[in-house]
C-alpha positions, 0 to 999 in steps of 0.5 A: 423635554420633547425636543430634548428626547429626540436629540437624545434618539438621533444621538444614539442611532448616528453612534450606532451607524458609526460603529456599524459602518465601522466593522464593514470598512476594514480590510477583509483580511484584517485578522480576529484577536489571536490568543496564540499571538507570538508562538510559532505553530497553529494549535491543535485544530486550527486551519492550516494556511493554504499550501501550508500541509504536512503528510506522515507515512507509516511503513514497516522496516527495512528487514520486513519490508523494504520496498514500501520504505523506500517509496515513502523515503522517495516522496520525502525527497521529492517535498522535504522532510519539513513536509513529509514525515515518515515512521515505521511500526515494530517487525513483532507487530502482532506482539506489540499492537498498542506500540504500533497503534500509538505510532500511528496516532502519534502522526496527528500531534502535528498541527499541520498534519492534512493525511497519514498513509499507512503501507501495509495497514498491519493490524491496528490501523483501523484503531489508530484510524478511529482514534485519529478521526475523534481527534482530528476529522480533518485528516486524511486517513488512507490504508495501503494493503490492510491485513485486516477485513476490509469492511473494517479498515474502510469504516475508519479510513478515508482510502483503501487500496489493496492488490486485487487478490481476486483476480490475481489469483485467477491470473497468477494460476492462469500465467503459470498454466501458459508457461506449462507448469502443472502444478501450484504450491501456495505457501503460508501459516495460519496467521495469514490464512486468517485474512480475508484477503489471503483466505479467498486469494486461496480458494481463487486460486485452487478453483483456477488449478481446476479449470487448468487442469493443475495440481494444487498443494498447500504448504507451510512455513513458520511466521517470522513474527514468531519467536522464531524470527525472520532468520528462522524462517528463512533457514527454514524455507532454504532447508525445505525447498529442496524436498519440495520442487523433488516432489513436485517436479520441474514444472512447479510453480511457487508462491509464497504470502511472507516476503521474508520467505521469498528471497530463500525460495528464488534461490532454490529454484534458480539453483533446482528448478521450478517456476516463480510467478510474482510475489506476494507484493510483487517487486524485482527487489522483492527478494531477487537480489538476495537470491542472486547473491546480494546483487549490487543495485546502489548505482540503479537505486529508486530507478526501476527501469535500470533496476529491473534489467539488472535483475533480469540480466542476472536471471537469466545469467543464472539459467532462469530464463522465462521461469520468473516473474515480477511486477516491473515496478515494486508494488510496496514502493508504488503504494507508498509513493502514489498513495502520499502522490494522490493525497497532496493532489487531494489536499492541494485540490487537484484529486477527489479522494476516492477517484480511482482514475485520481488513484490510478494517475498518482500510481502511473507516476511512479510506474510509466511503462507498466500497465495497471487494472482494478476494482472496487471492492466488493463483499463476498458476504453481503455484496455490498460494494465499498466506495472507498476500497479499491483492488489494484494490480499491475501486468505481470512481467516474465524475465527474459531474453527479451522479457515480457508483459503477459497481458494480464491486465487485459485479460478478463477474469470469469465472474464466478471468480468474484463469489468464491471464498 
């Protein structure tokens, strides 16, 4: 009975060894059972295969902003559309903020989906963001110019990058008073004025107009996202931008926070007179073709260099010289593109998420003769400083014969610019 135990006990530990013996010697890459056996797409939450990755890009329209359009429409082609997938959210947006929530949302149907960028993050983003991460923590949420406060849209996103609205309002203040205007008209509605980004943007630049000895006006324009609609307010910028460079004179210089208000107002001031420093969003398509007469840029389309003498030309064709300026490169078409740059870099290994000089490489790309400055971003309230929040902008260009960078991203903006709010 013994013996016969102990054969049994050898038995057993042979058979055990073999199936042990069994699982380590198949090839590594031998794959586990897979329920989905048969059906083309990984399901939701599973890996995606290495390489294998989709990004989406989420802008407004054409007829609110192009320029950010367009730079999503230039990666597209650059990596296909089976890699990059782009949408937009209504022009009415604050009228319609679960359609454009859910537009955004939507992008994380995708199994492969690894980043979805959103230029501009209009309000509902930071929603669409959270609801994003509940669904999908896998995905790479990056927030190009958020209307909403910073602080919240960070706590969602993975990326933030906003124009530096602090020190471009020193800076815009400090070009025109080289270009001897005396007096500044800043113009907007109280939506926007409810932001924080344009809110200090305001107080910056007003405290600006008294180091420089200038006149600081505010004035007001309709809301395009109102029922009056982009025409309105449009029609009404041309009506009005008359009275206001008669009133205020020459040597003016104007700013507007809507890029629907900006081709009106160039027009009148290269018809009357008065200075334009940069857009809100600055670009040489920002408003400058239209105003020049639906200017022709087919044949220079998404080549910048090309695009941007062609506008000067017609600027100062126009009696403009040395009254209007721009960002060489169109800021929305920059964002767009080297934001979506910046995140295959990070999704293929190459870039660390919130690198700044990762940032600023992916951007460098579609801007090579411009030169770019920034920040962290830091809260005038609590002074704390967001890791993932960046303010970014490029060198002011003044049209000309020969244009002309200003330098001024190597001028450095006082500190108690940084507190003012």
């Amino acid at each position: 009975m013994k013996k016969f135990l102990s054969m049994l006990l050898a038995l057993v530990m042979v058979l055990a060894l073999a199936g042990c013996g069994g699982k380590n010697d198949a090839p590594a890459n031998t794959p586990a059972p897979d329920a989905n056996a048969g059906t083309d797409q990984p399901q939701e939450g599973d890996a995606a295969p290495a390489g294998d990755w989709h990004i989406g890009i989420i802008t407004g329209t054409v007829s609110q902003s192009e320029d950010d359009l367009r730079g999503a429409e230039a990666i597209q082609a650059k990596y296909g559309e089976d890699k990059v997938k782009l949408a937009t959210y209504p022009d009415n947006f604050t009228e319609e903020l679960e359609t454009t929530i859910q537009t955004i949302v939507n992008m994380s149907d995708d199994p492969l989906m690894k980043a979805i960028i959103v230029n501009q993050s209009v309000p509902g983003t930071a929603e669409a963001f959270t609801q994003i991460k509940e669904r999908r923590p896998d995905i790479l949420c990056i927030a190009g110019e958020a209307h909403e406060d910073l602080p919240v849209v960070g706590a969602s996103a993975d990326l933030v990058c906003n124009n530096d609205f602090v020190s471009r309002g020193y800076l815009i203040i400090r070009t025109a008073h080289e270009l001897g205007c005396d007096t500044f008209v800043h113009i907007s509605f109280p939506r926007h004025m409810s932001y924080e980004t344009m809110s200090r943007r305001v107080a910056v630049m007003e405290e600006a107009c008294k180091e420089f000895g200038m006149q600081f006006v505010l004035e007001t324009a309709p809301d395009p996202t109102t029922d009056v609609g982009v025409t309105g307010a449009q029609a009404y910028v041309l009506e009005k931008a008359p009275e206001w460079i008669q009133k205020y004179g020459q040597n003016s210089a104007y700013f507007c926070t809507n890029d629907a208000h900006t081709a009106p107002l160039l027009q009148r001031l290269l018809e009357l007179g008065g200075y334009f420093i940069e857009a809100d969003l600055p670009s040489p398509l920002m408003g400058y073709p239209n105003a020049l007469g639906d200017l022709d840029l087919t044949a220079e389309a998404g080549d910048f260099d090309a695009i941007l003498a062609k506008v000067e030309k017609a600027v100062v064709d126009a009696g403009g010289e040395g009254r209007f300026g721009t960002w060489a490169y169109s800021y929305g078409y920059c964002l767009s593109a080297g934001l979506a740059q910046h995140a295959i870099n990070v999704i293929e290994g190459n870039s660390e998420i919130t690198d700044m000089d990762d940032v600023a490489a992916a951007l460098q790309e579609y801007s090579p003769k411009a030169a770019w400055n920034g920040s962290g971003y830091t809260n005038a309230d609590t002074g704390v400083k967001e890791d993932n929040v960046f303010l970014i902008y490029q060198d002011t260009y003044v049209m000309g014969n020969p244009g002309k960078f200003m330098g001024a991203t190597d001028v450095e903006v006082p500190e108690k610019y940084y507190t003012v709010k």
